[in-house]
N, CA, C and O atoms as a Maestro MAE file, in Angstrom:
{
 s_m_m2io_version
 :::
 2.0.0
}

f_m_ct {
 s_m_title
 :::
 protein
 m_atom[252] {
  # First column is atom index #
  i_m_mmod_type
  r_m_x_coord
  r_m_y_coord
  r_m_z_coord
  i_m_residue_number
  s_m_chain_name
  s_m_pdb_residue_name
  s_m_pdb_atom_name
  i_m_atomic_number
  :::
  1 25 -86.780 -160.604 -249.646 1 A "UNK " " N  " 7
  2 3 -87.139 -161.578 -250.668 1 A "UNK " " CA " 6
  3 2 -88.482 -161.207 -251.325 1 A "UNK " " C  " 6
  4 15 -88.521 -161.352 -252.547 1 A "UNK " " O  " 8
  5 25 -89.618 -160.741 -250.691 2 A "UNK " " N  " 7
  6 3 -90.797 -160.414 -251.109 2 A "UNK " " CA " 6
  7 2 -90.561 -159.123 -251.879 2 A "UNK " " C  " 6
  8 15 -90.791 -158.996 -253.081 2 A "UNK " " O  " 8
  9 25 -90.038 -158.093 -251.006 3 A "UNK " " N  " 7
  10 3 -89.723 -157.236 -252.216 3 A "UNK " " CA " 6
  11 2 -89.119 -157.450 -253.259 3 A "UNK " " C  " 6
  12 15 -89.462 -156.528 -254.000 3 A "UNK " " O  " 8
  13 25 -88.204 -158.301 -253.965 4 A "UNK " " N  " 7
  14 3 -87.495 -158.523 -254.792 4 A "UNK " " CA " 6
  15 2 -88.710 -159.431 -256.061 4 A "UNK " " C  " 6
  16 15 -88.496 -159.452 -257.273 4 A "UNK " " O  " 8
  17 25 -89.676 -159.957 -255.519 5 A "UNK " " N  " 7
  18 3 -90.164 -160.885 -255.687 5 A "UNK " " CA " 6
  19 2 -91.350 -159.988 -256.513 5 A "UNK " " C  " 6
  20 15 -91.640 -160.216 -257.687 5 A "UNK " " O  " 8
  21 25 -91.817 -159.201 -255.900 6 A "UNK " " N  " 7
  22 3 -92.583 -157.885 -256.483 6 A "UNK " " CA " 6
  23 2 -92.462 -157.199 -257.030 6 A "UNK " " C  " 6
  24 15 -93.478 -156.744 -257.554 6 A "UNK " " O  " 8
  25 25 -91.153 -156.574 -257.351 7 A "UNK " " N  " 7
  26 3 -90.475 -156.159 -258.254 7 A "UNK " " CA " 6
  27 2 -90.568 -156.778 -259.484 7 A "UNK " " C  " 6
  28 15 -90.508 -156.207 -260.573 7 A "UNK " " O  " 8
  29 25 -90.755 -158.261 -259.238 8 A "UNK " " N  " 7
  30 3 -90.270 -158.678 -260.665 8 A "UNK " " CA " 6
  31 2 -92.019 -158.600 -261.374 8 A "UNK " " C  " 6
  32 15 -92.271 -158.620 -262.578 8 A "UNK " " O  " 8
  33 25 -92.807 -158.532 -260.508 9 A "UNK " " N  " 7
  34 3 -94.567 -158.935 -261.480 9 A "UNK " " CA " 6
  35 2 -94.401 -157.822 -260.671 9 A "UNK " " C  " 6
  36 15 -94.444 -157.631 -259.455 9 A "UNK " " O  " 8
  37 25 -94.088 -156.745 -262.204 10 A "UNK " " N  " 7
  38 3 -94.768 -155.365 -261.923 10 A "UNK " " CA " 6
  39 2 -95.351 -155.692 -264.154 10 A "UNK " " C  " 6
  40 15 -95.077 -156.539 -265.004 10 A "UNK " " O  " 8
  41 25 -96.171 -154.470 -264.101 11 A "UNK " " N  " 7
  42 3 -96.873 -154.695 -265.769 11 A "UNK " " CA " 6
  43 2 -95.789 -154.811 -266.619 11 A "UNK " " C  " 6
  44 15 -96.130 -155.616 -267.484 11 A "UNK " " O  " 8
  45 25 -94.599 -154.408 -266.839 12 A "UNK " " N  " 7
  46 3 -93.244 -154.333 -267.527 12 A "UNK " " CA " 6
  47 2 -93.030 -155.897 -267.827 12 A "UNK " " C  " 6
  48 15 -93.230 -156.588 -268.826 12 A "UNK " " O  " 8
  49 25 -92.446 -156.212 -266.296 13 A "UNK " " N  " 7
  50 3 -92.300 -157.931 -267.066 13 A "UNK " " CA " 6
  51 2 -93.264 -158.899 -267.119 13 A "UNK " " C  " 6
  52 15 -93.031 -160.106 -267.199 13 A "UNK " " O  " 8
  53 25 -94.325 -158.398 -267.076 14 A "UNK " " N  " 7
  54 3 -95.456 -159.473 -267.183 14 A "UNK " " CA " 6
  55 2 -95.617 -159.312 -268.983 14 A "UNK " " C  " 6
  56 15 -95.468 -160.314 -269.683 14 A "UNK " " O  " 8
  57 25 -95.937 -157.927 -269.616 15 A "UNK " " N  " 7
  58 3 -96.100 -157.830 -271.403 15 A "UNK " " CA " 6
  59 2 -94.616 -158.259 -271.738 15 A "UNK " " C  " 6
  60 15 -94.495 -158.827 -272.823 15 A "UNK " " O  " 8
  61 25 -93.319 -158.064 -270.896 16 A "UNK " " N  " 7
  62 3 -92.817 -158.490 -271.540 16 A "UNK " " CA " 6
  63 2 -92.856 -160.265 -271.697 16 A "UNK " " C  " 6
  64 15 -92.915 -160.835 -272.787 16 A "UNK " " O  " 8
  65 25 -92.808 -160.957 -270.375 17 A "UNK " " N  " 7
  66 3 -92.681 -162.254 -270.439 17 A "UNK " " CA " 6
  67 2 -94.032 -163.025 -271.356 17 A "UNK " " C  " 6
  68 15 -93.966 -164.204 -271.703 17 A "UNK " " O  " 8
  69 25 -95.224 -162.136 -271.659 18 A "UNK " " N  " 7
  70 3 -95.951 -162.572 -272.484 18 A "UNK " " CA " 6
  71 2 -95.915 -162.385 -273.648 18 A "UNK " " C  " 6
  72 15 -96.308 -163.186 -274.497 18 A "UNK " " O  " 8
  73 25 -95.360 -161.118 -273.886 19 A "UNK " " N  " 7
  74 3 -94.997 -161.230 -275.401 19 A "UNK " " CA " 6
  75 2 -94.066 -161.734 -275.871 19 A "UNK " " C  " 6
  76 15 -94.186 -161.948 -277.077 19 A "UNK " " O  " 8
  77 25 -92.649 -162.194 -275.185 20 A "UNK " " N  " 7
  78 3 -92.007 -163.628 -275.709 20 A "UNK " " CA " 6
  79 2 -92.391 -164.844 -276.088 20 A "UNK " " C  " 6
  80 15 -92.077 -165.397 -277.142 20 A "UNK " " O  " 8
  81 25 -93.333 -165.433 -274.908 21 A "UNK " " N  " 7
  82 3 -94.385 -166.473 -275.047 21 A "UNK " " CA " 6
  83 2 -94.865 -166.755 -276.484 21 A "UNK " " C  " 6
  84 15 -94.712 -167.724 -277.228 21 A "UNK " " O  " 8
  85 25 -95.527 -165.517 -276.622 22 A "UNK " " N  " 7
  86 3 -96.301 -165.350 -278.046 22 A "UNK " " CA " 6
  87 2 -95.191 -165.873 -279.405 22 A "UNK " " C  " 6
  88 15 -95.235 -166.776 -280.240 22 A "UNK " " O  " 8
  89 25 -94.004 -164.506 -279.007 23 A "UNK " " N  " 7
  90 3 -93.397 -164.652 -280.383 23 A "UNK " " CA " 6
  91 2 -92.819 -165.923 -280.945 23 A "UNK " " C  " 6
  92 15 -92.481 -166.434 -282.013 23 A "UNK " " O  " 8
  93 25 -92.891 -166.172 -279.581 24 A "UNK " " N  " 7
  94 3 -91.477 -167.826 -279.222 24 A "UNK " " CA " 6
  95 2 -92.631 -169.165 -279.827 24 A "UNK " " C  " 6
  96 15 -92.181 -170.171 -280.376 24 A "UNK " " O  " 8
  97 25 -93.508 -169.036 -279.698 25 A "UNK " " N  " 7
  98 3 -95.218 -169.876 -280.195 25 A "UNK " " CA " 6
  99 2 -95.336 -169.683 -281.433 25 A "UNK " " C  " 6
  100 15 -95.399 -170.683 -282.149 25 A "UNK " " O  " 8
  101 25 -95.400 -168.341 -282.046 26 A "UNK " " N  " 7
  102 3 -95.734 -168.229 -283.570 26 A "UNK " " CA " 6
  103 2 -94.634 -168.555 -283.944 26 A "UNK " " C  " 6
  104 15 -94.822 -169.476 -284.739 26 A "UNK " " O  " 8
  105 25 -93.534 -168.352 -283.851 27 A "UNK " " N  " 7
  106 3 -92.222 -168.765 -284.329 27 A "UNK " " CA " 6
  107 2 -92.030 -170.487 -284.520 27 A "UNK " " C  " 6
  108 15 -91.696 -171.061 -285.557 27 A "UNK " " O  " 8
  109 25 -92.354 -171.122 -283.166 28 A "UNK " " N  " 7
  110 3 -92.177 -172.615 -283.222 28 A "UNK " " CA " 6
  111 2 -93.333 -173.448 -284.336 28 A "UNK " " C  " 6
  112 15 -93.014 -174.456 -284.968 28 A "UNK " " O  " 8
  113 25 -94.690 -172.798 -284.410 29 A "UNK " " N  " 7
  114 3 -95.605 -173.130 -285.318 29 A "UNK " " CA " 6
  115 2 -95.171 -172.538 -286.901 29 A "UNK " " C  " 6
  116 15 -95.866 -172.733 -287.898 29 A "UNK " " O  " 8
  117 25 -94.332 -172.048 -286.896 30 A "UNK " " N  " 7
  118 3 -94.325 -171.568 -288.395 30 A "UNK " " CA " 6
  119 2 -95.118 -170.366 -288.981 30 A "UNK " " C  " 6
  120 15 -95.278 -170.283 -290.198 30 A "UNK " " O  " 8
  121 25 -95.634 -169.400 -288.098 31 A "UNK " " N  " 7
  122 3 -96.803 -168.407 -288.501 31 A "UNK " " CA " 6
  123 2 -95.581 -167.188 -288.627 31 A "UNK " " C  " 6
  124 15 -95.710 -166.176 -289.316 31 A "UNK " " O  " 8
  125 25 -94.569 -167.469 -287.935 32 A "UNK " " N  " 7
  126 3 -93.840 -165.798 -288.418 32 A "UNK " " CA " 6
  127 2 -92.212 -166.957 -288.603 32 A "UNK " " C  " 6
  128 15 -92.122 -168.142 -288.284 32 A "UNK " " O  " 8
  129 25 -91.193 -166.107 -289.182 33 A "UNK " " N  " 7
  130 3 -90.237 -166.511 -289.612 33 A "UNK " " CA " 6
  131 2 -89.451 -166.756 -288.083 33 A "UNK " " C  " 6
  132 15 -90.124 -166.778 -287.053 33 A "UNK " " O  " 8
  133 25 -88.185 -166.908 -288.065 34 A "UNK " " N  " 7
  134 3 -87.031 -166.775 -287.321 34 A "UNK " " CA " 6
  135 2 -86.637 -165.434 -286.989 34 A "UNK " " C  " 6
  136 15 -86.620 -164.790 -285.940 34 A "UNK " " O  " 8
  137 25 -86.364 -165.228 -288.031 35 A "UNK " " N  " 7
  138 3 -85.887 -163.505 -288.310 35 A "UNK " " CA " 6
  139 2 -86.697 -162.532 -287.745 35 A "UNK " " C  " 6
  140 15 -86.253 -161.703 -286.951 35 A "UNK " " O  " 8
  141 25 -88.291 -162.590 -288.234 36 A "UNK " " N  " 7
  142 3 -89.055 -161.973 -287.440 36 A "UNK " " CA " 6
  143 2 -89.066 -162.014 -286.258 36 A "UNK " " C  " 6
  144 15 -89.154 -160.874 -285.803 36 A "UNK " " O  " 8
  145 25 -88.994 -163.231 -285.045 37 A "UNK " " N  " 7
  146 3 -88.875 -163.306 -284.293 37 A "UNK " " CA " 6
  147 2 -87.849 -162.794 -283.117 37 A "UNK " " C  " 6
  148 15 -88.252 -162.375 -282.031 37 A "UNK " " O  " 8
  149 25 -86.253 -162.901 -283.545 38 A "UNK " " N  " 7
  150 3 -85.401 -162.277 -283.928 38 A "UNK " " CA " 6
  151 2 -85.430 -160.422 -283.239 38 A "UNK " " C  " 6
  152 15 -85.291 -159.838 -282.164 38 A "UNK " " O  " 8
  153 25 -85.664 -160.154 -284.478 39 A "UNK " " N  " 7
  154 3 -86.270 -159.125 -284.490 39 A "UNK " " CA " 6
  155 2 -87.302 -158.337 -283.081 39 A "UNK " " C  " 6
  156 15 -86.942 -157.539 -282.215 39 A "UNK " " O  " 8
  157 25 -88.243 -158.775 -283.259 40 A "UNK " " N  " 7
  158 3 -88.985 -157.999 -282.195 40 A "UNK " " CA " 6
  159 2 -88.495 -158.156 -280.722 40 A "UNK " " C  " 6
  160 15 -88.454 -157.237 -279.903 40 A "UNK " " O  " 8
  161 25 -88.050 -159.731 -280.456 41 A "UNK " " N  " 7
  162 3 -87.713 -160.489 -279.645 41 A "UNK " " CA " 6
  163 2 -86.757 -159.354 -278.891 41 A "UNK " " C  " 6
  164 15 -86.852 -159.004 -277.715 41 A "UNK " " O  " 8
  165 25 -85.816 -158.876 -279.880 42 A "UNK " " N  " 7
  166 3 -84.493 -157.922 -279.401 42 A "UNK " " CA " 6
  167 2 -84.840 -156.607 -278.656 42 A "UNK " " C  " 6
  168 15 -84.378 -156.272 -277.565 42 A "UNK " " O  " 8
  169 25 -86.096 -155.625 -279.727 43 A "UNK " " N  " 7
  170 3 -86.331 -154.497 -279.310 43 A "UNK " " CA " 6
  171 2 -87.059 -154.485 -277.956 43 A "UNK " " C  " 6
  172 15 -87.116 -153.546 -277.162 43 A "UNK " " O  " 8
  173 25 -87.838 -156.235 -277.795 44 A "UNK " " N  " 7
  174 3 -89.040 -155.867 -276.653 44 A "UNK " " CA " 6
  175 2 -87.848 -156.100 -275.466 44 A "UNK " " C  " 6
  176 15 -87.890 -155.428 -274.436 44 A "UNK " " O  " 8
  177 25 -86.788 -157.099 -275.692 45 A "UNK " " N  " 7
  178 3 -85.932 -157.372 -274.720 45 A "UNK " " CA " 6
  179 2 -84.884 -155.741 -274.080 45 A "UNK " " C  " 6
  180 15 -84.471 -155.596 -272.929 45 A "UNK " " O  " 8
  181 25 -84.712 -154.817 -275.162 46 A "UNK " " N  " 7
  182 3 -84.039 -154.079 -275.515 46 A "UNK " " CA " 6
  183 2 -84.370 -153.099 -274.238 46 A "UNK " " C  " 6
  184 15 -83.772 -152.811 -273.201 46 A "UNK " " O  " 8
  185 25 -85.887 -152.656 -274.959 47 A "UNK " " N  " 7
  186 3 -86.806 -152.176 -273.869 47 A "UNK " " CA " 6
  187 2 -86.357 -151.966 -272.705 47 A "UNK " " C  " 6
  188 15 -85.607 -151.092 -272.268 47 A "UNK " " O  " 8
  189 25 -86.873 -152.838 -272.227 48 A "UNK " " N  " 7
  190 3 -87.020 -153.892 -271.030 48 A "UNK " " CA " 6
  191 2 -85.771 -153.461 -270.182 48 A "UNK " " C  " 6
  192 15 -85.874 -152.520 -269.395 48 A "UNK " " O  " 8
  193 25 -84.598 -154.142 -270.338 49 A "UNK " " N  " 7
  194 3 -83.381 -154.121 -270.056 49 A "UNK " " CA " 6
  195 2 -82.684 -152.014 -269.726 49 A "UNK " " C  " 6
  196 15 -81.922 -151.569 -268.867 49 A "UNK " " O  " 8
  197 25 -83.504 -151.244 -270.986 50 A "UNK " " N  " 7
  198 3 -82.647 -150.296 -270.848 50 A "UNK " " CA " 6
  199 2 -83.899 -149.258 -269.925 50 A "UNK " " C  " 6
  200 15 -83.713 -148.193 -269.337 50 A "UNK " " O  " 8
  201 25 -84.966 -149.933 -270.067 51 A "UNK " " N  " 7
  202 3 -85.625 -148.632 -268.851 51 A "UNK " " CA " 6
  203 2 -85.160 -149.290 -267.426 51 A "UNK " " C  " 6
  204 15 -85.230 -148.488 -266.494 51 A "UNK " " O  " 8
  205 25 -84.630 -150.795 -267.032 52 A "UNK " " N  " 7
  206 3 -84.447 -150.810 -266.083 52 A "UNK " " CA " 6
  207 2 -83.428 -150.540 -265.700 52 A "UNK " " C  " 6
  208 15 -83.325 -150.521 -264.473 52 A "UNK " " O  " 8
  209 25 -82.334 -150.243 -266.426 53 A "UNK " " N  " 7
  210 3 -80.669 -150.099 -266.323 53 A "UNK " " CA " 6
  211 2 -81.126 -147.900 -266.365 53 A "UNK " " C  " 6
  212 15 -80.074 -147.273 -266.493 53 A "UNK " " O  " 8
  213 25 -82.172 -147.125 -266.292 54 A "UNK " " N  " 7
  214 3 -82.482 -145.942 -266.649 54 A "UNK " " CA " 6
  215 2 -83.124 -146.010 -264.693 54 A "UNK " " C  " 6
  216 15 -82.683 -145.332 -263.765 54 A "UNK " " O  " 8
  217 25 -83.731 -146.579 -264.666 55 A "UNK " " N  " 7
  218 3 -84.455 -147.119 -263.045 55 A "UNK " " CA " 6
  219 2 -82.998 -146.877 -262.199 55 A "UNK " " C  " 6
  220 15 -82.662 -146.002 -261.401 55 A "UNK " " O  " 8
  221 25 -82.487 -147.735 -262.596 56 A "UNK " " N  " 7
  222 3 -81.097 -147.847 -262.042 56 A "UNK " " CA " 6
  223 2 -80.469 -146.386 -261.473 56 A "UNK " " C  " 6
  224 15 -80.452 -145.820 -260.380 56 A "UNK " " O  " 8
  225 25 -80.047 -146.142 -262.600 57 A "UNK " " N  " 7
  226 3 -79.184 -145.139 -262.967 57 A "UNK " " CA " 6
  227 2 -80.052 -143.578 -261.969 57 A "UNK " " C  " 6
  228 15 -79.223 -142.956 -261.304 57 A "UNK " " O  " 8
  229 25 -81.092 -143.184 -261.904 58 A "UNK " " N  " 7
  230 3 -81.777 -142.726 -261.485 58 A "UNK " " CA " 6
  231 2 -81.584 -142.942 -259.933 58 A "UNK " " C  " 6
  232 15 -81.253 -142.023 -259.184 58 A "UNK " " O  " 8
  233 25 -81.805 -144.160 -259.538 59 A "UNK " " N  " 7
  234 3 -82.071 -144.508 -258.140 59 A "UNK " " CA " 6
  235 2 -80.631 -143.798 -257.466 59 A "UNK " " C  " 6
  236 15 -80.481 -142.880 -256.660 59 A "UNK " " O  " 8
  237 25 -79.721 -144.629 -258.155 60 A "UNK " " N  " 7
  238 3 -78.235 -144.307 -257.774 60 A "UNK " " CA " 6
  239 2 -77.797 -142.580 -257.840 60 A "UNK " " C  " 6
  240 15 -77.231 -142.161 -256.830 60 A "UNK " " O  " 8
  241 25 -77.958 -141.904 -258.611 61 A "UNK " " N  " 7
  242 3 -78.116 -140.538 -258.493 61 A "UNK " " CA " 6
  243 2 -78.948 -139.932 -257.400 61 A "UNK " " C  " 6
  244 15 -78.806 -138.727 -257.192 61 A "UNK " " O  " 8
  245 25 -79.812 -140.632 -256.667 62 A "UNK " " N  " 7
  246 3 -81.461 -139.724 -256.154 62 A "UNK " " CA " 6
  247 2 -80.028 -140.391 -254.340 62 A "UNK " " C  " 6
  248 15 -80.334 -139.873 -253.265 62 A "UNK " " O  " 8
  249 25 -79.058 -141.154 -254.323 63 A "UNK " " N  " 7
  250 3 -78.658 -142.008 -253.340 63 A "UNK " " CA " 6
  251 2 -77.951 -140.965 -252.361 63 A "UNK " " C  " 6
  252 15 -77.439 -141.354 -251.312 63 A "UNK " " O  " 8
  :::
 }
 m_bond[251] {
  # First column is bond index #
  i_m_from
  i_m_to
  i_m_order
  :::
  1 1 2 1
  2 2 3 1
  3 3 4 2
  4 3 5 1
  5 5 6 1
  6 6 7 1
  7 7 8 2
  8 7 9 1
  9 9 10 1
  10 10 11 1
  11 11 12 2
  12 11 13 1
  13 13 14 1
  14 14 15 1
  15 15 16 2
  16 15 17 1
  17 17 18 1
  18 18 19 1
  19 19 20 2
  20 19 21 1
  21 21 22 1
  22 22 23 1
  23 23 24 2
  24 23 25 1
  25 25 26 1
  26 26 27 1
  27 27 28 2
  28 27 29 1
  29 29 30 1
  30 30 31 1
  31 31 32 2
  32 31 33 1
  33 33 34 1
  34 34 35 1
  35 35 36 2
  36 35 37 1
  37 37 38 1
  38 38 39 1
  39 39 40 2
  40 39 41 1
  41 41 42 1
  42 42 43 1
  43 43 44 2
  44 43 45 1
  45 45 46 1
  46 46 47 1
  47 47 48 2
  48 47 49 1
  49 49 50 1
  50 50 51 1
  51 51 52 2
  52 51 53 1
  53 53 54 1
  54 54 55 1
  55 55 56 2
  56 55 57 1
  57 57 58 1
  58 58 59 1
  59 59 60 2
  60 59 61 1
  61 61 62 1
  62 62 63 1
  63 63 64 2
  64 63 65 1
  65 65 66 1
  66 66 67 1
  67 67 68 2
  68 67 69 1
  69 69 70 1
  70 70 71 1
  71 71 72 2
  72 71 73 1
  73 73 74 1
  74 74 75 1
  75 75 76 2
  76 75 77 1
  77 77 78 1
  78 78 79 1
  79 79 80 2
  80 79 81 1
  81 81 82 1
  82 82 83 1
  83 83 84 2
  84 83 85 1
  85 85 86 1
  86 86 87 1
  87 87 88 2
  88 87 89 1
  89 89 90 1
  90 90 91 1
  91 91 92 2
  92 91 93 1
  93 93 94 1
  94 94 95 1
  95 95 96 2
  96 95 97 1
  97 97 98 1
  98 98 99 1
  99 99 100 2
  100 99 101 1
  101 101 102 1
  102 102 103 1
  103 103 104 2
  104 103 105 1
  105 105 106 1
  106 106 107 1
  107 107 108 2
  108 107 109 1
  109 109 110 1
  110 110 111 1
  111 111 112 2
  112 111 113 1
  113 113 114 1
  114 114 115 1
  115 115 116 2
  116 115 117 1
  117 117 118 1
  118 118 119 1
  119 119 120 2
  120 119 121 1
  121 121 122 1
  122 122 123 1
  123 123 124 2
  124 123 125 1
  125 125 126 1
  126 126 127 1
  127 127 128 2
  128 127 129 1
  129 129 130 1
  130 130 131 1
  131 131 132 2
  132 131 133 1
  133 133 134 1
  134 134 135 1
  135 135 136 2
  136 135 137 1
  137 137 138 1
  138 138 139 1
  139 139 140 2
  140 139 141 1
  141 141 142 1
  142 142 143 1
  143 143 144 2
  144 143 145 1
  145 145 146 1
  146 146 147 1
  147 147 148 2
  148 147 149 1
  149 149 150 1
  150 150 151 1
  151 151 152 2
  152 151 153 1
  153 153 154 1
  154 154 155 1
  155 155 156 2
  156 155 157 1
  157 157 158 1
  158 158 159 1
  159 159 160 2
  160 159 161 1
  161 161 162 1
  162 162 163 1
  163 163 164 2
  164 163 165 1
  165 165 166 1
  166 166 167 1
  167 167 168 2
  168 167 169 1
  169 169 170 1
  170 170 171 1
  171 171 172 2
  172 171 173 1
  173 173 174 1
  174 174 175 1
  175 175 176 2
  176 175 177 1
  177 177 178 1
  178 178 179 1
  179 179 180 2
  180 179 181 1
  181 181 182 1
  182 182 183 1
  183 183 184 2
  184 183 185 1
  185 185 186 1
  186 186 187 1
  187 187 188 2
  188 187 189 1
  189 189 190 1
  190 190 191 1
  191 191 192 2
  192 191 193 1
  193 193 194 1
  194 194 195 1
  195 195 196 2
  196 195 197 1
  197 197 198 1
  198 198 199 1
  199 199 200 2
  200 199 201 1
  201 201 202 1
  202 202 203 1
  203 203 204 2
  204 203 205 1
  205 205 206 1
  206 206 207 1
  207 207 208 2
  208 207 209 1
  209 209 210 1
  210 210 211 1
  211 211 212 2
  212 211 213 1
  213 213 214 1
  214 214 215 1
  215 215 216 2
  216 215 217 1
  217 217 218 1
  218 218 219 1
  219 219 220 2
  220 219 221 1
  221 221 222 1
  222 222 223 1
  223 223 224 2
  224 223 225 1
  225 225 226 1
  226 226 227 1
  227 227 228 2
  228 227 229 1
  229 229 230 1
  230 230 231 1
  231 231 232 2
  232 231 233 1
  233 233 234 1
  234 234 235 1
  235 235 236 2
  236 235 237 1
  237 237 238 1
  238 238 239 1
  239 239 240 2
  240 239 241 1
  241 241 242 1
  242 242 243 1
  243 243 244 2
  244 243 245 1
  245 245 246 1
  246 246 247 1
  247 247 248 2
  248 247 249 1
  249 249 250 1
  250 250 251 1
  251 251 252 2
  :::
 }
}
């Protein structure tokens, strides 16, 4: 459980879960559009998702 738990607050999902925060804030105040939001929202998620599915993929090969 602790390892799993550590895994997750490594620097990766911490910029990521803060830079949602952000976009998801300027977005609800009206300082950036929808679209914009949208937008970045996807690539930072994108990120995220495909270096860890690359983590993955790696581990399982090294097995």
């Amino acid at each position: 459980m602790k390892a799993k738990i550590a895994k997750l607050i490594n620097v990766k999902s911490i910029v990521t879960i803060v830079l949602t925060a952000v976009f998801a804030y300027l977005a609800i105040v009206g300082r950036i559009s929808g679209q914009e939001f949208l937008t970045v929202f996807t690539v930072v998620i994108g990120f995220y998702f495909g270096t860890q599915k690359q983590k993955s993929d790696e581990e399982d090969i090294l097995k």
